[in-house]
Every structure is written in C-alpha cells, then in structure tokens.
C-alpha positions in Angstrom: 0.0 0.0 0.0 1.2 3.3 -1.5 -0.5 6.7 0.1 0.3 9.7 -2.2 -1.3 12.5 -2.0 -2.2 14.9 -5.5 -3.8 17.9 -6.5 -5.8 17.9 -10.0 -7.8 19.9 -11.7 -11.4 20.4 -11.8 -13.4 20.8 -14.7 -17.7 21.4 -14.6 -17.4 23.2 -11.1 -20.1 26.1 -10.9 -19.6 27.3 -7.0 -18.9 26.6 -3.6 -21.5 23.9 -3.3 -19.9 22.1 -6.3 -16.7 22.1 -4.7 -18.5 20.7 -1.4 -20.1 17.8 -3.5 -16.9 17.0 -5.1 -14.8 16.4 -1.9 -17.9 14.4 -0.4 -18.0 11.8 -3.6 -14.1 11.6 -3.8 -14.3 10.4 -0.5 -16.3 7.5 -1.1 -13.9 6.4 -3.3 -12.5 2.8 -1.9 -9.1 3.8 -0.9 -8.9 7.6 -0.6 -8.1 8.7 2.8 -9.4 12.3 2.5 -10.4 14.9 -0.3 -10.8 18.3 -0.5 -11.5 20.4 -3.6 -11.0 24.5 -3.5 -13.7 26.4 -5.8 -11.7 29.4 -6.4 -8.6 27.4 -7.2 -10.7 25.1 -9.7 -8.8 22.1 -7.8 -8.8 19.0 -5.7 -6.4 17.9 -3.4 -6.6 13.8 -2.3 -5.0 12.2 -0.5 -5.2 7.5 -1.4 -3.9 4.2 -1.7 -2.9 3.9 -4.9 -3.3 0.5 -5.1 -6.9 1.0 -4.4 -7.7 4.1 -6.2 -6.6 6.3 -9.4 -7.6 8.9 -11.4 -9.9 6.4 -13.4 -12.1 5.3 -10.2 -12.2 9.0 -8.8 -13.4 10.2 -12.3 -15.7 7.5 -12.6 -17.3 8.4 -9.0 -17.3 12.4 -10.1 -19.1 11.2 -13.7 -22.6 11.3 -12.3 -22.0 15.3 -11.3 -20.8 16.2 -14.6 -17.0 17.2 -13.1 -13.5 15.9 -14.3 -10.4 15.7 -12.7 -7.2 16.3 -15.0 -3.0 15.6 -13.2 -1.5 18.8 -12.6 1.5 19.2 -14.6 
C-alpha cells in the first residue's frame, strides 16, 4: 500500500456547493483517505492508496455530477 497524495484539476465546477459535493464523492472512493476540492482554485487535493484508487475510479465516482479531474503538470 502506497499513500500519495495529489492535486488535480477540476473541470464542470459552478460554485462553492460544487466544490463541497466533489470532496464528499471523492471520499467514497474505496481507498482515498481524505479529499478536498477548493472552488476558487478550480482544484482538488486527495490524498489515497494507490493500489486501491486512481484517477480512473475518482473520475468515474465524479461522472454522475458532470466534473472531471485532469494531473497537474
């Protein structure tokens, strides 16, 4: 078990509340350890296993609210 932590980029946030909805579904993610995305910045920070998680599962929970995470480069 590997715990990185990683900021990305959001895409389809709106507000405040968006950012609140997308640190709440990242965290159901099976193996992410905590989660929180920043509005103004346009970002998410998230700390997981990454045996357990990757940007594939945490996009695929964030699919349903029409946001996108991209690696920062």
């Amino acid at each position: 078990m590997t715990i990185v932590r990683k900021m990305f980029r959001v895409e389809g946030m709106h507000c405040g509340a968006c950012a609140v909805s997308t640190g709440m579904v990242l965290k159901t993610v099976k193996g992410v350890k905590s989660a929180h995305a920043d509005y103004d910045a346009r970002s998410a920070e998230v700390e997981y296993d990454d045996i357990q998680a990757g940007l594939a599962a945490l996009n695929q929970a964030l699919e349903g609210l029409g946001y996108r995470l991209e690696e920062r480069t």
